[in-house]
C-alpha positions in Angstrom: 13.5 -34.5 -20.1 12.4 -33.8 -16.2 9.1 -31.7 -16.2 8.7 -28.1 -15.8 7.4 -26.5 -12.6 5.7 -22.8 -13.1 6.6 -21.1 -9.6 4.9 -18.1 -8.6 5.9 -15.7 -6.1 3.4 -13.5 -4.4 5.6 -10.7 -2.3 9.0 -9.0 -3.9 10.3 -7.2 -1.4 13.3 -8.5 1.0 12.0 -12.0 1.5 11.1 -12.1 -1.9 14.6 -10.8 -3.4 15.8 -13.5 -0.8 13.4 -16.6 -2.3 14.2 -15.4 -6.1 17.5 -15.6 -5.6 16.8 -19.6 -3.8 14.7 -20.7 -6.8 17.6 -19.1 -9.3 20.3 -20.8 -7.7 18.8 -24.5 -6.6 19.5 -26.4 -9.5 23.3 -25.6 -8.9 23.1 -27.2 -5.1 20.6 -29.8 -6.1 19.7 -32.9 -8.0 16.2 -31.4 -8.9 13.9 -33.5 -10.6 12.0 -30.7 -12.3 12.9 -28.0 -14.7 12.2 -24.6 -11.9 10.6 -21.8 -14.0 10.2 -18.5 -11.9 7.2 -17.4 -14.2 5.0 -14.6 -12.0 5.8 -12.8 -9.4 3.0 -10.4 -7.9 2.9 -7.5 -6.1 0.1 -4.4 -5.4 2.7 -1.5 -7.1 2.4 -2.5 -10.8 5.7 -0.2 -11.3 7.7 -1.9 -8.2 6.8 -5.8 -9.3 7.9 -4.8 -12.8 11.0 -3.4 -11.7 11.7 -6.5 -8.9 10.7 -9.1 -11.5 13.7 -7.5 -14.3 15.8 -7.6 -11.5 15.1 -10.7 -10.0 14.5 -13.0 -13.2 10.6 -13.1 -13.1 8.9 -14.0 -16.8 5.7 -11.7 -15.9 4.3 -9.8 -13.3 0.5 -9.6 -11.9 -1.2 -7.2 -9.3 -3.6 -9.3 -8.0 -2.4 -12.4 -5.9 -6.5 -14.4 -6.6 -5.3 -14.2 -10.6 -2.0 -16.0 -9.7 -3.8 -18.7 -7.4 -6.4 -19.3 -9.7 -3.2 -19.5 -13.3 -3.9 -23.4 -14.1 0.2 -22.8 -15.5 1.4 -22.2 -12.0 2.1 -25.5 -10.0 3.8 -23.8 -7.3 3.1 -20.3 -4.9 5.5 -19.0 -3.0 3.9 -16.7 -0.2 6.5 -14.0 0.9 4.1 -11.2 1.9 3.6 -9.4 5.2 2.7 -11.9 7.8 -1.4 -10.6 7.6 -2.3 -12.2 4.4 -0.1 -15.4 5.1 -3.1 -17.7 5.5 -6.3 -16.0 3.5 -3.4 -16.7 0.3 -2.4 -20.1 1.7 -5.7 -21.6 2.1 -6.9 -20.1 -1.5 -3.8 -22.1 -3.0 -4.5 -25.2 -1.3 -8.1 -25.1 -2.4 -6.7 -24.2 -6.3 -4.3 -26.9 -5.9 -1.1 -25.5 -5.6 2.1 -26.5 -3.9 2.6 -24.0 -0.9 5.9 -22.5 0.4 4.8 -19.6 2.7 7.5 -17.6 4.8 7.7 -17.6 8.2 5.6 -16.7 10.5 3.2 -19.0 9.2 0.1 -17.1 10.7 -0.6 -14.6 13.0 -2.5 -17.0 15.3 -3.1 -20.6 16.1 -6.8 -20.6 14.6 -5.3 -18.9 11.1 -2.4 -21.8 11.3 -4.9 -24.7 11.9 -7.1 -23.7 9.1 -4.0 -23.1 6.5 -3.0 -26.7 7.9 -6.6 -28.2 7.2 -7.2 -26.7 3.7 -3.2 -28.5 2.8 -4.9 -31.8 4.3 -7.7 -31.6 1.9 -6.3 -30.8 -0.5 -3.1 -33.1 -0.6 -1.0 -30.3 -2.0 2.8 -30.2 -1.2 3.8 -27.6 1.4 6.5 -26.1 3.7 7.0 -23.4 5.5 10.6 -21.4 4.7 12.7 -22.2 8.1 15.7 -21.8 5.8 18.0 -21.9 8.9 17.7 -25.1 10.7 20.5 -27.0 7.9 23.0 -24.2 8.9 26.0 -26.0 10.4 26.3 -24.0 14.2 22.6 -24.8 14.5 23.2 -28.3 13.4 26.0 -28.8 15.8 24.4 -26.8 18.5 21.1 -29.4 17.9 23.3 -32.5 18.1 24.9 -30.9 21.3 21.3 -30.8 23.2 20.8 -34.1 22.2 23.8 -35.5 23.5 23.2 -33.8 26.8 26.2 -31.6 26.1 26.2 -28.1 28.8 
């Protein structure tokens, strides 16, 4: 039996209909070697979350992104919020623990983006940040082009 990971997704809207439907459908594109469990996503508008999460496949919903950092059953926070709270969530996750996926931008400025990066290093938690473009097959080629030298 592979173990479960508890994912929580702070941010519903467009990104967050977009990274929903990523964590629904990964296990039939991937060899994953967890069991993904979408269990919280959070949003301010109680009545908005609770509607996104039906919608989207979410087990419960919470208000208050520090409650869903601070969860010991979430392993995982996915950070698809507007670009201004980016790095005050990102560094609270590290420092709970948490693997980190945050949406780009990462930050709003170098100094944000070094202190998201040095709260990851001391904590040793997993991130990423979502550039889910660079695999798609004209950037690929167009990558391999530059790299050959190709005009």
């Amino acid at each position: 039996m592979r173990p479960a990971l508890n994912v929580a997704m702070i941010g519903y809207q467009f990104m967050g209909r977009a990274h929903s439907n990523g964590w629904r459908q990964a296990r039939h594109f991937f060899d994953l070697p967890a069991e993904i469990h979408l269990d919280t996503l959070c949003g301010r508008d109680r009545d908005a979350v609770n509607r996104a999460a039906a919608a989207f496949g979410w087990k419960k919903v919470e208000t208050d992104w520090r409650r869903v950092v601070a969860d010991p059953g979430i392993q995982v926070v996915d950070i698809c919020t507007p670009n201004e709270l980016h790095a005050e969530i990102a560094i609270a996750a590290a420092q709970a623990g948490k693997a980190i996926l945050c949406e780009k931008p990462l930050a709003r400025t170098a100094t944000e983006a070094r202190g998201m990066v040095a709260a990851v290093e001391k904590a040793g938690v997993p991130n990423m940040i979502c550039y889910n473009y660079r695999r798609v097959p004209a950037l690929m080629l167009a990558r391999d082009m530059i790299e050959r030298g190709e005009p």
